[in-house]
N, C-alpha and C positions, 0 to 999 in steps of 0.2 A: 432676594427681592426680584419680582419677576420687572418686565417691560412692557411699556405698551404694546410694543410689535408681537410676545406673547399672550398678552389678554386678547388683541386683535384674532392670531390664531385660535388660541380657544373658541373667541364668539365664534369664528367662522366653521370652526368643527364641531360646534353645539348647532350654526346654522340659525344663530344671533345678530340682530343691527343695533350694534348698540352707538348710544352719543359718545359724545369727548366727557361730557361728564360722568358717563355711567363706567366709562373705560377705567377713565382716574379710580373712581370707587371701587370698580372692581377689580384692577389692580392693587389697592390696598390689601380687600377683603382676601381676595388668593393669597398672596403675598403671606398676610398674617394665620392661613388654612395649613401653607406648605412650611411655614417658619414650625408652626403644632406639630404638626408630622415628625419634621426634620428632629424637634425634642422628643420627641415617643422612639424615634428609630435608635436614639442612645440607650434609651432604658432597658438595663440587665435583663435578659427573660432565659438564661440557661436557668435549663430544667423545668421551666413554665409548658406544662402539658398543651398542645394547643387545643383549641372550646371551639365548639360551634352549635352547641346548645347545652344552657344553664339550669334549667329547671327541674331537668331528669326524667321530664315525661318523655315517653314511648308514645309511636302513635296512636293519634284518639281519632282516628279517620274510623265512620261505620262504613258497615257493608252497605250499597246499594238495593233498598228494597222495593218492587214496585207493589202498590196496594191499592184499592177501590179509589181509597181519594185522592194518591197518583193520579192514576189514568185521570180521573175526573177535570185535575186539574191541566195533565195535560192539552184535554179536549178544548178548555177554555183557551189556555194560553196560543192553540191549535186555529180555534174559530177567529181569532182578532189578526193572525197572519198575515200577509197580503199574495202568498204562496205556498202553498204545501201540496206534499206528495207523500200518499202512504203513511200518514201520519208523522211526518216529518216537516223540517222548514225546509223550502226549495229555495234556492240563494241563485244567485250569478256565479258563475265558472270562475274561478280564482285563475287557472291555469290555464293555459289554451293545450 
């Protein structure tokens, strides 16, 4: 069972204001997330291969092609801009 002083951490690490009331709630709600967990971290899994994808497809990613009604569209998506350059969007400097 956690504590308020750890929900309090959490909001503050999510960067959360929560009330007295939301705390109490979401102190239950955790509480009953990590009590789940703690029952799954029991259950047997020697020899349980580990998964991280179930369905068995292979990538279905196509190649990238540019075609007539590409371009076309790019020129529209291009014309409503409010910057471009060389056929490009022109942004603000991210970096100095």
């Amino acid at each position: 069972m956690l504590t308020i002083k750890e929900v309090e951490h959490i909001a503050e690490l999510a960067r959360l204001e929560l009330t007295e009331k939301e705390k109490e709630m979401f102190l239950g709600q955790l509480s009953a997330i990590l009590d789940y967990v703690e029952k799954l971290n029991k259950v047997n899994t020697d020899g349980v291969e580990e998964t991280s994808q179930v369905t068995g497809l292979i990538n279905a990613i196509r190649e990238d092609k540019e075609g007539e009604a590409s371009k076309e569209l790019i020129n529209d998506i291009l014309d409503n801009a409010p910057d471009k350059e060389e056929g490009l969007f022109r942004v603000k400097s991210v970096f100095e």
